[in-house]
C-alpha positions, 0 to 999 in steps of 0.5 A: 533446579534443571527444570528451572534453569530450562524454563529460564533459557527458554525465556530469555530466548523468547524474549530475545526473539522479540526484541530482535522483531521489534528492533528490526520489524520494518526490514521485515516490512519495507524492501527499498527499489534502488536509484536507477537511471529512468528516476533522473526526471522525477518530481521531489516533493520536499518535506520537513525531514525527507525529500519524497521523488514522484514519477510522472507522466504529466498531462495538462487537464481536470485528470489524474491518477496517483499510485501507490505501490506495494512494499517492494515495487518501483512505482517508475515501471509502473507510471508508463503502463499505467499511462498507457492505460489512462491515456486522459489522466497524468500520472503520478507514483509516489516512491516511498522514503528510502526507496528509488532516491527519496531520502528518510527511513519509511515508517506508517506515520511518514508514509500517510504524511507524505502521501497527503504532500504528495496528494496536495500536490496532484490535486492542486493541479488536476481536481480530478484524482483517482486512487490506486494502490498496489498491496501496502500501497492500497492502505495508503491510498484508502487512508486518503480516500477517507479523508479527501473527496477523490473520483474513485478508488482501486485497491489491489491486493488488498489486505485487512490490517498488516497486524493481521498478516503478521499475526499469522505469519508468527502467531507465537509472537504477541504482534499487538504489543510489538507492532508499530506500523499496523496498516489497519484499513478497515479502519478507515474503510467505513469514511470512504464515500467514493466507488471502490473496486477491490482486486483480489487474487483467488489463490493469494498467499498473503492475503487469504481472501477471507481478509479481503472479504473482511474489508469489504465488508467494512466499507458503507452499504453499496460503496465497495466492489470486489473482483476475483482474478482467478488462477492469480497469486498476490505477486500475479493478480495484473496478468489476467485479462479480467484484471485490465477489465475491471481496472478500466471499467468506469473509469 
């Protein structure tokens, strides 16, 4: 009977732990950038239940790049190093919903959704666009890739599936039936036609390059390329010269 009402405890407890994942699992995912001063001049792209604000640093031209950032990055530092980098491109960053002023909870299906608005915007300006994404940003931006003609596509730090990552992290978690928002790049990896240039810190803590590798390989013979910025961690792959180096070659 103490043996019984043991196991029972322990079950209870294991189930309650799972609920409590599954309940909260995006908190774990998303950490929203607050609203600050530098947003005010920020473009907001309306959608059916969010209002989605996008940094820029317009320029007139064929051009431009849109990024996407990872899940706790304020894409309104990023734009002006990136213009800085790319002065013949405008500039685009995509704040997701919740973060910086955008309004909505952030999920994968709003986040692909708004990233295509956003995309449609970009492009219906400048029919030149270039991909980047910055770790959960890179499977945003591969999604789109695999469904519209882009010139050329930067994923940085990027991963396999957030699946993978979470699996990993709580492996005595059943992750698959608890999951929502998976983030599965290697699912659209084989649909991108354009060149592809992977940035992969060799000692990320997140990201073991063995998942990294696992994503390339999804990619179509002779599409993809991966750099290795060594000595760099996930949150450090941008501070090695090698990194400027790859980003702007063949740009």
């Amino acid at each position: 009977m103490l043996l019984f009402k043991i196991l029972l405890l322990a079950a209870v407890l294991y189930a309650a732990v799972c609920l409590f994942f599954y309940v909260f699992q995006r908190s774990f995912i998303y950490r929203p950038t607050p609203l600050m001063p530098e947003h005010a001049g920020a473009m907001v792209v309306e959608r059916p239940d969010a209002a989605i604000r996008v940094s820029a640093k317009p320029r007139v031209g064929t051009k431009a790049l849109l990024f996407f950032g990872g899940n706790a990055e304020d894409v309104g530092i990023t734009v002006p190093k990136l213009a800085e980098l790319f002065p013949e491109r405008a500039i685009y960053g995509m704040h997701y919903r919740g973060y910086s002023g955008s309004s909505g909870r952030a999920s994968e299906a709003g986040l692909r959704d708004d990233a295509r608005a956003v995309f449609a915007m970009v492009r219906e300006r400048h029919p030149n666009v270039m991909l980047v994404g910055r770790s959960l940003g890179s499977s945003i931006a591969i999604g789109l890739a695999a469904e519209h003609t882009v010139s050329r596509l930067v994923l940085i730090a990027p991963f396999e599936s957030i699946l993978r990552i979470a699996a990993r992290t709580a492996p005595f978690l059943p992750m698959r039936l608890l999951l929502r928002d998976r983030y599965e790049s290697w699912r659209y990896a084989p649909r991108v036609t354009c060149p592809t240039l992977l940035l992969a810190a060799s000692h990320d803590e997140l990201v073991p390059m063995q998942d990294t590798q696992r994503l390339q390989d999804a990619f179509r013979p002779g599409v993809s390329t991966l750099r290795v910025m060594e000595g760099t961690d996930h949150n450090t792959v941008a501070s090695v010269p090698a990194f400027y180096e790859a980003l702007l070659d063949g740009r």
